[in-house]
KOLBAMAR-12714 format. One line per field, with one value per residue: x, y, z of N, C-alpha, C in turn; residue in one letter; residue number from 1. Coordinates in Angstrom, 2 decimals, decimal comma. Layout:
BEGIN
n.u <- X | ...
n.v <- Y | ...
n.w <- Z | ...
ca.u <- X | ...
ca.v <- Y | ...
ca.w <- Z | ...
c.u <- X | ...
c.v <- Y | ...
c.w <- Z | ...
residuo <- A | ...
num <- NUM | ...
END
This chain:
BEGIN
n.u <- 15,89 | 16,36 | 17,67 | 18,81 | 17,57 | 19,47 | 17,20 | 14,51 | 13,18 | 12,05 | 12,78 | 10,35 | 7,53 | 5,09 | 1,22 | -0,78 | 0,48 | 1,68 | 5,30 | 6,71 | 5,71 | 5,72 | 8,53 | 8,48 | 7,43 | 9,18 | 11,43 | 10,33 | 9,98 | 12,30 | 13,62 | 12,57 | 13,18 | 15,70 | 15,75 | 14,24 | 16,49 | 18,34 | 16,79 | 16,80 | 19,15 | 20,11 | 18,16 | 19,14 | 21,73 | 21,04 | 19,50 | 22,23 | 23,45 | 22,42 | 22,32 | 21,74 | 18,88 | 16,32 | 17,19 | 16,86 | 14,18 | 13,90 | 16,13 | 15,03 | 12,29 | 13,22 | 14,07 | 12,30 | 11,16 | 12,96 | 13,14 | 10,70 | 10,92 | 13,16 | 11,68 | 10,07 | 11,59 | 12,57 | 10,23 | 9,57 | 11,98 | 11,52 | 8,74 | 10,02 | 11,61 | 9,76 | 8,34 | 10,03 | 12,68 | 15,83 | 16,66 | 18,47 | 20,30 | 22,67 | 25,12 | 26,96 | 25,27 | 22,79 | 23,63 | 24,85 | 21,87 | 20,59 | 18,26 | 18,85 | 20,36 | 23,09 | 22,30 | 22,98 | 23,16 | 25,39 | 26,66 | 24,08 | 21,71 | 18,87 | 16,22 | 16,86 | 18,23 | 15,45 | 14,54 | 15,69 | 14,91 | 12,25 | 12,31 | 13,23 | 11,77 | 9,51 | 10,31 | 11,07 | 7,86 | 6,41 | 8,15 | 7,14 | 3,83 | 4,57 | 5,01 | 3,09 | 0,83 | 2,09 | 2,29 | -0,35 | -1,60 | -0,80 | -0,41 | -2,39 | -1,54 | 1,11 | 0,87 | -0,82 | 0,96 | 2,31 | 1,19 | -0,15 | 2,50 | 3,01 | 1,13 | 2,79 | 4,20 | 4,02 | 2,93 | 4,97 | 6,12 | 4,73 | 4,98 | 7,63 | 7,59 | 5,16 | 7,65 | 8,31 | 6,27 | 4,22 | 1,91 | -0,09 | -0,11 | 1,39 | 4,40 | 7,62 | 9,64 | 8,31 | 8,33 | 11,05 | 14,13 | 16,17 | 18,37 | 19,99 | 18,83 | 16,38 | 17,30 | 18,15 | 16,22 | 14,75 | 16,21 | 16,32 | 13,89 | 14,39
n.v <- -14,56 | -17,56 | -19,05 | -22,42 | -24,27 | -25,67 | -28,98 | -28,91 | -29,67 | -30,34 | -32,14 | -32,23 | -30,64 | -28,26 | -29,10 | -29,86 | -29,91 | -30,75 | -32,30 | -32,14 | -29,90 | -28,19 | -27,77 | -26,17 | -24,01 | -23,06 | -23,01 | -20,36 | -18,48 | -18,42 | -17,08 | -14,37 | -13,76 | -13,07 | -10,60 | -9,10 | -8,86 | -8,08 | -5,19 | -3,84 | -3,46 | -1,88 | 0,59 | 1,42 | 2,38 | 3,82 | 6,23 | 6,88 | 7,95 | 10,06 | 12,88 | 17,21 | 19,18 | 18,32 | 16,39 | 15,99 | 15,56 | 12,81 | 11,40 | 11,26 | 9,98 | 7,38 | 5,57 | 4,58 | 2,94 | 1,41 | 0,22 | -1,25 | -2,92 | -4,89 | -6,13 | -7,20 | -9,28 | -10,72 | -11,79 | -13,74 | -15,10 | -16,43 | -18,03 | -19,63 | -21,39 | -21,93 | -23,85 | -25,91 | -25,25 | -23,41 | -20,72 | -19,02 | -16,37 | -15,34 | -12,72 | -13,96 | -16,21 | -14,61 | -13,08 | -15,57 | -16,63 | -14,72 | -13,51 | -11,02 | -7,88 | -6,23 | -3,01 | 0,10 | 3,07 | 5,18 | 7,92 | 10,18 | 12,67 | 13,35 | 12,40 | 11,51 | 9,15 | 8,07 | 7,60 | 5,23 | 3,91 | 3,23 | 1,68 | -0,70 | -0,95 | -2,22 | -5,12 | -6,25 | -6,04 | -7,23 | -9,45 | -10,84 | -10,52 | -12,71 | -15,09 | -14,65 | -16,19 | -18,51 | -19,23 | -19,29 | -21,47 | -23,37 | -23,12 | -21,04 | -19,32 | -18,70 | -17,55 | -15,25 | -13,91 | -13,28 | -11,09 | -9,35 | -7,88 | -7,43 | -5,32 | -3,52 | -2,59 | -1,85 | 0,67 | 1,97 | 2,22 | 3,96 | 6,13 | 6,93 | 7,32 | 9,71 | 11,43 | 11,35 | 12,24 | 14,41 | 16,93 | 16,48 | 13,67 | 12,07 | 9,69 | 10,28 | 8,07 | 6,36 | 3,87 | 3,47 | 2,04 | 0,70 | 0,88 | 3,29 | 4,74 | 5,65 | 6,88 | 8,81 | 10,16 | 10,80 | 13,29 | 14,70 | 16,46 | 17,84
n.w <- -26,26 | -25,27 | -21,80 | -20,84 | -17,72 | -15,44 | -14,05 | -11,93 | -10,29 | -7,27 | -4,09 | -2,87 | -2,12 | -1,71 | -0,53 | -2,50 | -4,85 | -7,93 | -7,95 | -10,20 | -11,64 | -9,43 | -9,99 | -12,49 | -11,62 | -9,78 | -11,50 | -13,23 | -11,20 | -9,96 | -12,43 | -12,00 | -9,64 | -10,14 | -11,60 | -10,38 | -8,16 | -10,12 | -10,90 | -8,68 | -8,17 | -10,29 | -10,30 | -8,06 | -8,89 | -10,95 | -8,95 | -7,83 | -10,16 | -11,00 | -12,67 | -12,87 | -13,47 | -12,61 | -10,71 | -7,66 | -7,39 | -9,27 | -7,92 | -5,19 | -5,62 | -6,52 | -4,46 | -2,76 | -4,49 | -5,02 | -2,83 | -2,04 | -4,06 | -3,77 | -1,50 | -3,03 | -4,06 | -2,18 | -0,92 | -3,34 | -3,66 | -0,97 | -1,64 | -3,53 | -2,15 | -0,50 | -2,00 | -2,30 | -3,47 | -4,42 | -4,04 | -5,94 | -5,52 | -5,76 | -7,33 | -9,46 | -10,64 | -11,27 | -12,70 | -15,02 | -15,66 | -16,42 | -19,10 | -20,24 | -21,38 | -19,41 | -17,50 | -19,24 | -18,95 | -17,74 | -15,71 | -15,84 | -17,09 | -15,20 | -16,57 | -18,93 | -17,68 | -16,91 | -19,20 | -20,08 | -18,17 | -18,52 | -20,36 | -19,29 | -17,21 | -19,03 | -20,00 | -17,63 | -16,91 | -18,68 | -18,72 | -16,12 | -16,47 | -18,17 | -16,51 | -14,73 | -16,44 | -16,68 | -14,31 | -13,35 | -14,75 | -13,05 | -10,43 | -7,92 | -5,81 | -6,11 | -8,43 | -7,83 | -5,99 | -7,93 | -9,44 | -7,56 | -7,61 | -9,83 | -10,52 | -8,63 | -10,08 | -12,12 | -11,48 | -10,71 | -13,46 | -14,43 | -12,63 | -13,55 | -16,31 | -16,37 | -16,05 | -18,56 | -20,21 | -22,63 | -22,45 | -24,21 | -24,34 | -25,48 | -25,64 | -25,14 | -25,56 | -26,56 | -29,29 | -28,89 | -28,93 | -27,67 | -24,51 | -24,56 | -26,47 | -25,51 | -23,72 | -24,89 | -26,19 | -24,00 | -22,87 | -24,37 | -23,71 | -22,27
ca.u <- 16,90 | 16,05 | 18,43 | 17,99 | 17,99 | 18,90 | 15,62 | 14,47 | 12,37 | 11,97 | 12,49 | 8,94 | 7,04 | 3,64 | 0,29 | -1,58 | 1,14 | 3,02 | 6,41 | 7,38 | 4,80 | 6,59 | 10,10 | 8,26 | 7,12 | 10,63 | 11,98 | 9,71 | 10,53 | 14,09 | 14,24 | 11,75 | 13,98 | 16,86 | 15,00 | 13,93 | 17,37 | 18,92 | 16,09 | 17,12 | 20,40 | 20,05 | 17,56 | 20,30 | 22,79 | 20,16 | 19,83 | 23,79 | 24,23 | 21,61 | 22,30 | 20,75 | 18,00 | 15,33 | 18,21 | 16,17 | 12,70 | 14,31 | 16,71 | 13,96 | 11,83 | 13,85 | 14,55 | 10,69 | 10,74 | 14,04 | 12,65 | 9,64 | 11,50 | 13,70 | 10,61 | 9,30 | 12,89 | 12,66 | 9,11 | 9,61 | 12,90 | 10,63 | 8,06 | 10,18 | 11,60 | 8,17 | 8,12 | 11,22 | 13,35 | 16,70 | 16,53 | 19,76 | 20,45 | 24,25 | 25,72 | 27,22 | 23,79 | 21,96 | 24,22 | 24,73 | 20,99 | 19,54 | 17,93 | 19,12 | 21,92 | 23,34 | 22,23 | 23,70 | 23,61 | 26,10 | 26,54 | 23,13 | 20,60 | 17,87 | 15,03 | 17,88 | 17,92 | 14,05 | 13,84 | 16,01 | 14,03 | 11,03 | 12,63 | 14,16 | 10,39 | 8,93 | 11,37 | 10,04 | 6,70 | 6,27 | 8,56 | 5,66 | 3,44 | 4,52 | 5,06 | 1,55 | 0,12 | 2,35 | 1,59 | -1,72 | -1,55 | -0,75 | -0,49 | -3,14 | -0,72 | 2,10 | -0,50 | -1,83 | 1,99 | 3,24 | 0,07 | 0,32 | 4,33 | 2,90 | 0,69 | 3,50 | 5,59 | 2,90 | 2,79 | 6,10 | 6,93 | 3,61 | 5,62 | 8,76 | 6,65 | 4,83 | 8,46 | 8,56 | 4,75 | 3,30 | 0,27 | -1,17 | -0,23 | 2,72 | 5,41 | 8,87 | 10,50 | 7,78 | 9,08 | 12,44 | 14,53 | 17,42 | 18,09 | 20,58 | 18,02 | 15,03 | 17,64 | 18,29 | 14,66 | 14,24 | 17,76 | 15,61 | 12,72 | 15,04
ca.v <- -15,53 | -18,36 | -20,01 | -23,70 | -23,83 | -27,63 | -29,80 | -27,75 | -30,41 | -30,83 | -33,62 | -32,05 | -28,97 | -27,73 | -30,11 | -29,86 | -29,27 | -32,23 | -32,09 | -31,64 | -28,98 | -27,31 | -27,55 | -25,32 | -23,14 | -22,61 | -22,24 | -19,59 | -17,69 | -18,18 | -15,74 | -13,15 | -13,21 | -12,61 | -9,61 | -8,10 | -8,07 | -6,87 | -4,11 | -2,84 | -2,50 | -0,99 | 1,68 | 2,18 | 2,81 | 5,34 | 6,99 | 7,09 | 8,77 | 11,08 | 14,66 | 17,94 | 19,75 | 17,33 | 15,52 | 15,60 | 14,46 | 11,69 | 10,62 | 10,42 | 8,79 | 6,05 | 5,03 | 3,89 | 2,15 | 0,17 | -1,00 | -2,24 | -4,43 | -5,45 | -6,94 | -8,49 | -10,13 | -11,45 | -12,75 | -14,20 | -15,95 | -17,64 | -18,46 | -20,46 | -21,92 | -23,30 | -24,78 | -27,04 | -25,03 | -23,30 | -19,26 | -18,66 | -14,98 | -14,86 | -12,04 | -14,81 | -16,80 | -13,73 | -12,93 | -16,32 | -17,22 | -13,68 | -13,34 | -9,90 | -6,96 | -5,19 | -1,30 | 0,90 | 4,36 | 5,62 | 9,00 | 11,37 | 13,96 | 12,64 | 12,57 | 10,25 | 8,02 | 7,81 | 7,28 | 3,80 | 3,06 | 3,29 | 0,53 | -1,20 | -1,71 | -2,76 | -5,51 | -6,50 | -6,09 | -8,51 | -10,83 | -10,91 | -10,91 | -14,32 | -15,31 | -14,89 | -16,78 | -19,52 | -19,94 | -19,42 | -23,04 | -24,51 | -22,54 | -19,53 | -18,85 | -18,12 | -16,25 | -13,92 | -13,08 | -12,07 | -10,11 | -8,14 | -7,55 | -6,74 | -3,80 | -2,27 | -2,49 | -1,04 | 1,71 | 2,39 | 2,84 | 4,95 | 7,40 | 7,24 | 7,78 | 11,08 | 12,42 | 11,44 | 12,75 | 15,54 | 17,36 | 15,86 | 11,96 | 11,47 | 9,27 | 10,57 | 6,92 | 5,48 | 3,65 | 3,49 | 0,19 | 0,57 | 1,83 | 4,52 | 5,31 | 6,25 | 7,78 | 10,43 | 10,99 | 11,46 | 14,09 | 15,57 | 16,97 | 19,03
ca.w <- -25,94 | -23,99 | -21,53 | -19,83 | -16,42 | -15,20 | -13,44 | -10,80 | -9,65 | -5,80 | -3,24 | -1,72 | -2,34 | -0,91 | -0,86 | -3,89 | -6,60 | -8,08 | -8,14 | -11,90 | -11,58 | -8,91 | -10,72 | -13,96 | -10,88 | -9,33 | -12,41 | -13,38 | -10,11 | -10,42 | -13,17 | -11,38 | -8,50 | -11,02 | -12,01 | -9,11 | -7,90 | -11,23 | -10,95 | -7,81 | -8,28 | -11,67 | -9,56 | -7,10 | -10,10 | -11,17 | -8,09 | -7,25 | -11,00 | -12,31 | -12,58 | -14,05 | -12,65 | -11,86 | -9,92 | -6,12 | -7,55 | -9,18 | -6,93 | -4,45 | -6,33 | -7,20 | -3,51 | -2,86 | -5,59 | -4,27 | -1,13 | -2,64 | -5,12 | -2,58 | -0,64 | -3,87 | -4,38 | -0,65 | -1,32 | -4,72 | -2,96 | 0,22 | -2,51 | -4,06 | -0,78 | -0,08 | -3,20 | -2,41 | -4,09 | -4,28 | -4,12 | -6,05 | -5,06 | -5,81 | -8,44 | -10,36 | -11,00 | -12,23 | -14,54 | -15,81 | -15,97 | -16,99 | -20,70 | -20,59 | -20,66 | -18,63 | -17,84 | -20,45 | -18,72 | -16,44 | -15,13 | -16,78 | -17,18 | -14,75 | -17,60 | -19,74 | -17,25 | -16,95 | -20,57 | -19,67 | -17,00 | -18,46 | -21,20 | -18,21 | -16,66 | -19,99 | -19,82 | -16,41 | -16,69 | -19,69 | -17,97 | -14,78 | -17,17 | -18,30 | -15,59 | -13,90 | -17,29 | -16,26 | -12,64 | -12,99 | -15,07 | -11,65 | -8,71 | -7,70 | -4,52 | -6,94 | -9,33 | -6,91 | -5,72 | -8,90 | -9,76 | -7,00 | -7,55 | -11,18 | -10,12 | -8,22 | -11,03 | -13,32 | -10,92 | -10,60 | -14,76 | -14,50 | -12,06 | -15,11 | -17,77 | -16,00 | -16,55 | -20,00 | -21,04 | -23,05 | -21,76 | -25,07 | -23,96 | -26,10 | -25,05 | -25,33 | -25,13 | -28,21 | -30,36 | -28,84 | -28,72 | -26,76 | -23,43 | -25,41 | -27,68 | -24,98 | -23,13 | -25,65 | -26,12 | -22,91 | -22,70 | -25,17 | -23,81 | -21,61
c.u <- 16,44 | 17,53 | 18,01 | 18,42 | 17,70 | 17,72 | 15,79 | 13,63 | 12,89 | 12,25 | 10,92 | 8,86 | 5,84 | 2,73 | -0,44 | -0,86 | 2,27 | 4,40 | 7,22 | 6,60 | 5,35 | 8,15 | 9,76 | 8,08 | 8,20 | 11,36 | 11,50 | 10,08 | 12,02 | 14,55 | 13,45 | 12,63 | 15,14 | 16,78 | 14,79 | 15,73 | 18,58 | 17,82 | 16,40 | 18,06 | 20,49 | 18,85 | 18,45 | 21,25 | 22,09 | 20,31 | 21,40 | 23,94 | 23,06 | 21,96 | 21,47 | 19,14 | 16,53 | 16,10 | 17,08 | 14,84 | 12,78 | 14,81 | 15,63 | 12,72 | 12,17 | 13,72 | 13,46 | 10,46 | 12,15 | 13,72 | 11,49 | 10,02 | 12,25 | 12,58 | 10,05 | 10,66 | 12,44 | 11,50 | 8,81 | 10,73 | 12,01 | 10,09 | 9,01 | 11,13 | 10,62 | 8,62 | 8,76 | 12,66 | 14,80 | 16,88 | 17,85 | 19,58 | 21,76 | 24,22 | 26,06 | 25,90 | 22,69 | 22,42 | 24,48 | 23,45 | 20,00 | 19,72 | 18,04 | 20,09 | 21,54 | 22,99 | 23,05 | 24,52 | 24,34 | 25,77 | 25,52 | 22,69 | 19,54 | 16,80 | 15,88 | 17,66 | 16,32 | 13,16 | 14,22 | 15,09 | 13,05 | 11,16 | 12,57 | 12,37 | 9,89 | 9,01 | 10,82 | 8,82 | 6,64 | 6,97 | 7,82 | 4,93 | 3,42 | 4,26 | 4,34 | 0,84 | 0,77 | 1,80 | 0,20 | -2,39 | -1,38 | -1,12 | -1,07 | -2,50 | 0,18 | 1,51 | -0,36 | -0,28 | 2,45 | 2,22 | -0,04 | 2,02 | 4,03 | 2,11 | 1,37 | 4,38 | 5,43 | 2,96 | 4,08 | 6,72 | 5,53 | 4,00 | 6,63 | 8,17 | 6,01 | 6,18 | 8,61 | 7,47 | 4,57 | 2,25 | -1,06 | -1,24 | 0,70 | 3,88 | 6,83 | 9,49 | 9,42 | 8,46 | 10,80 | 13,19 | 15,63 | 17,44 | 18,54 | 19,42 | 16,49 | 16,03 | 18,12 | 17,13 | 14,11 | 15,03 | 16,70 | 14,47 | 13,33 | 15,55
c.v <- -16,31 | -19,40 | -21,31 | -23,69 | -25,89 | -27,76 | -29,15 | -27,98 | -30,92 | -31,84 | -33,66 | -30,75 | -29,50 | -28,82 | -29,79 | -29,60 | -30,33 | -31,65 | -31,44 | -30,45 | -27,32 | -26,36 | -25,91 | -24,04 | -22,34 | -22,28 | -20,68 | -18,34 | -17,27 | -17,06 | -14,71 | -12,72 | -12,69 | -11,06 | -8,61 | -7,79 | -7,27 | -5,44 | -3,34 | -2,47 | -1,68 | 0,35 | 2,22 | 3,19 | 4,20 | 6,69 | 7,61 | 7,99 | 9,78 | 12,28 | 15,64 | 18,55 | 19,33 | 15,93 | 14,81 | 15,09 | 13,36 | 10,80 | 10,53 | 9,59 | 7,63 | 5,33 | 4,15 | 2,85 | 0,73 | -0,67 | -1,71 | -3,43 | -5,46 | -6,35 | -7,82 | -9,81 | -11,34 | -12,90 | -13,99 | -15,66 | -16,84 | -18,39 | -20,01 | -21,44 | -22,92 | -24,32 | -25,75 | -26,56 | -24,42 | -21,96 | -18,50 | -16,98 | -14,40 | -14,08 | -13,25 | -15,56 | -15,90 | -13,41 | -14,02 | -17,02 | -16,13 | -13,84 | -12,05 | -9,17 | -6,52 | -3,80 | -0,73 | 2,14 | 4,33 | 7,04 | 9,79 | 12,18 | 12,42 | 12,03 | 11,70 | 9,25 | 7,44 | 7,26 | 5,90 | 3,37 | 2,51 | 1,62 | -0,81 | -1,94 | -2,35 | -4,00 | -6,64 | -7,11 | -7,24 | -9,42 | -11,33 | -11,42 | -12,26 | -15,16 | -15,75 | -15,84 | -18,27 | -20,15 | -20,01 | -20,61 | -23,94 | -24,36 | -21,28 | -18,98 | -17,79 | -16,82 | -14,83 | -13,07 | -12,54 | -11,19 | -8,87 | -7,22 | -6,66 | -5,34 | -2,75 | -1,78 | -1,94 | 0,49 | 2,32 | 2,96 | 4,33 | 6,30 | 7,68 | 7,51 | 9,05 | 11,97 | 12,51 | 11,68 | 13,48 | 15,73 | 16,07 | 14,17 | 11,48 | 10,85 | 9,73 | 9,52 | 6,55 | 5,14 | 3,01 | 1,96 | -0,29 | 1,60 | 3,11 | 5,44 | 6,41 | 7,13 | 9,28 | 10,60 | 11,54 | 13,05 | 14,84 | 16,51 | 18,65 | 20,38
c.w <- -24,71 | -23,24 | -20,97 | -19,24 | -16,17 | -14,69 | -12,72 | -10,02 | -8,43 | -5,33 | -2,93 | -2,22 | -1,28 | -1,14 | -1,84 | -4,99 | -6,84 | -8,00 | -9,59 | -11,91 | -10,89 | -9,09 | -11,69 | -12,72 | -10,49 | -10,99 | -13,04 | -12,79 | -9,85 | -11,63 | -13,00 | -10,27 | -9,32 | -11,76 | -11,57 | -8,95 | -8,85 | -11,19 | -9,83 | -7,32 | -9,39 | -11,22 | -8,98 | -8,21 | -10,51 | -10,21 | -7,84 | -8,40 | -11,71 | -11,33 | -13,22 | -12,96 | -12,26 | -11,29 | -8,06 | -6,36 | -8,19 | -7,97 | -5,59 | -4,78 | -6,38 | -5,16 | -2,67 | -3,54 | -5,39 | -3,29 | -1,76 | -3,42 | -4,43 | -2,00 | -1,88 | -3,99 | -3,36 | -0,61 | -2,55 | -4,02 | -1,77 | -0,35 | -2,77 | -3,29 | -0,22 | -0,90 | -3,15 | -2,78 | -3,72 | -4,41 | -4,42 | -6,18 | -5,04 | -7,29 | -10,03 | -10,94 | -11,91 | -13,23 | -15,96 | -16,50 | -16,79 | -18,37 | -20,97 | -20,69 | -19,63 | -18,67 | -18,44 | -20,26 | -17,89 | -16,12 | -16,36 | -16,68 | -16,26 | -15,66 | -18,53 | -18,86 | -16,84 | -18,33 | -20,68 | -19,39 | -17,67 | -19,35 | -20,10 | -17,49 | -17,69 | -20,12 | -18,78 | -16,48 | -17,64 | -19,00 | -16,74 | -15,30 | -18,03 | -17,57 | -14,99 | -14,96 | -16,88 | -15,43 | -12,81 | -13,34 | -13,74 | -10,52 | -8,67 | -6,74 | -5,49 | -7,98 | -8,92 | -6,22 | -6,82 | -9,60 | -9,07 | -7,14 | -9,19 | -10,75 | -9,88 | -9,72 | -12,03 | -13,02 | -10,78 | -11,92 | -15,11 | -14,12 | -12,94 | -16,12 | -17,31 | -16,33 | -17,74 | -21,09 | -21,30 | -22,96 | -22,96 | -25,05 | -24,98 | -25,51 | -25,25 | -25,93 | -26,48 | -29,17 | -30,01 | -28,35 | -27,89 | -25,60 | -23,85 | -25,97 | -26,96 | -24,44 | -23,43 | -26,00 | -24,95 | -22,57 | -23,24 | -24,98 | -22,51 | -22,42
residuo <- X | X | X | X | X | X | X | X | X | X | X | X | X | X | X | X | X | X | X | X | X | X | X | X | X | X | X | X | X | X | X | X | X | X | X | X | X | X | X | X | X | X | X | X | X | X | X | X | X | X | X | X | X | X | X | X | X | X | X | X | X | X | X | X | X | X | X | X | X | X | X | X | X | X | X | X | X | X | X | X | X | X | X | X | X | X | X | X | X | X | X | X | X | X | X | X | X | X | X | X | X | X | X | X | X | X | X | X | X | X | X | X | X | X | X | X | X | X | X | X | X | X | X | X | X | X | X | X | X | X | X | X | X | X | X | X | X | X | X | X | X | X | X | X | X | X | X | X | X | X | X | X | X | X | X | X | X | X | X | X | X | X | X | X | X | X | X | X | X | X | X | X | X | X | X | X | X | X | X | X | X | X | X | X | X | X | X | X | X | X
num <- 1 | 2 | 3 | 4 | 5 | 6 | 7 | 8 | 9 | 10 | 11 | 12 | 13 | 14 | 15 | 16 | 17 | 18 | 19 | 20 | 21 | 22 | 23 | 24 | 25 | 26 | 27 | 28 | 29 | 30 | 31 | 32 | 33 | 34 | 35 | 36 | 37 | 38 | 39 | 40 | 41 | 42 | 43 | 44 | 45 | 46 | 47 | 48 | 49 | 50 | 51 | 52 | 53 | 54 | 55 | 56 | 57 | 58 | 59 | 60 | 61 | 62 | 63 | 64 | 65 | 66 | 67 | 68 | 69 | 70 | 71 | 72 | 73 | 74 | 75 | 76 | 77 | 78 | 79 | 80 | 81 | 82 | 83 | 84 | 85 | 86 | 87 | 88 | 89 | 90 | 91 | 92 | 93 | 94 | 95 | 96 | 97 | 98 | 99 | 100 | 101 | 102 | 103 | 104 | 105 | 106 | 107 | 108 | 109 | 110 | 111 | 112 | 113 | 114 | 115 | 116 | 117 | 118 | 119 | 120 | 121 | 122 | 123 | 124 | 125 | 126 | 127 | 128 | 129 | 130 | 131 | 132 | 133 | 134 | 135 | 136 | 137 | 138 | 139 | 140 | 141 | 142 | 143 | 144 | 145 | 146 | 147 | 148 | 149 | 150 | 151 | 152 | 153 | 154 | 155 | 156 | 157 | 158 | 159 | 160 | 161 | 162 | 163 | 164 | 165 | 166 | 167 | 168 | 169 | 170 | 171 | 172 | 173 | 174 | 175 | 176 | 177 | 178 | 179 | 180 | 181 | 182 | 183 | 184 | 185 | 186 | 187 | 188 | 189 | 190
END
């Protein structure tokens, strides 16, 4: 589902990047920042509700992985600041501009909610993943920030997925299409 986001074209951006150029840029960013900070409240949410006896190596887990996103949010938002742009960061805006749902789980088994997550990064990552193929059409600044933001973010479903692996490299979550759906595969291995 794609939404349209009005012109998003600048008075002024940075020196070397036209203007209409910059707009596709900010727009771009505008739904990464929308992302980030749906991702790190939907971490928090995690943290605040998983139960079950891998409760304390989750829930600390997760809280690393909040501040970091947090800082990509922040960065992603200046970014597109340079650019000319407009760093919408209000509740209302993300929800009206995101191409996604809402988190599914509420109160779980830690290892349920990891089987989300892991959806929940997938999600993400492909949306970066565009992302960087975009920018990299215009801007190597922009590039090189969401490349690095992609690594962490690689690294981060890498640490969710170790809970949801068999010695033999099986995924728990494979296959699975809904956050519901990983999250009872994941319930499952308990």
């Amino acid at each position: 589902m794609t939404k349209e986001i009005k012109d998003l074209t600048p008075e002024y951006t940075v020196p070397g990047i036209e203007r209409e150029a910059a707009g596709r840029l900010i727009g771009v960013l505008r739904l990464r920042l929308h992302a980030l900070n749906d991702l790190h409240l939907t971490l928090k949410h995690v943290h605040w509700n998983v139960v079950g006896p891998h409760f304390v190596a989750v829930h600390e887990m997760i809280d690393p992985q909040v501040d970091r996103v947090r800082e990509m949010a922040d960065d992603v938002a200046e970014r597109i600041a340079a650019l000319g742009g407009v760093a919408q960061g209000t509740p209302g805006k993300l929800v009206e501009e995101r191409t996604w749902d809402d988190y599914s789980i509420g109160r779980g088994d830690a290892i349920a909610h990891l089987g989300a997550l892991d959806l929940v990064y997938t999600g993400v990552i492909e949306g970066v993943r565009a992302a960087v193929k975009e920018a990299g059409e215009i801007d190597p600044a922009t590039e090189d920030l969401l490349i690095e933001q992609l690594r962490d973010l690689e690294q981060f479903q890498w640490f969710v997925r170790a809970h949801l692996e068999s010695a033999g490299g099986t995924l728990a979550t494979g296959g699975a299409h809904t956050e519901e759906e990983a999250a009872a595969r994941g319930a499952a291995l308990n």
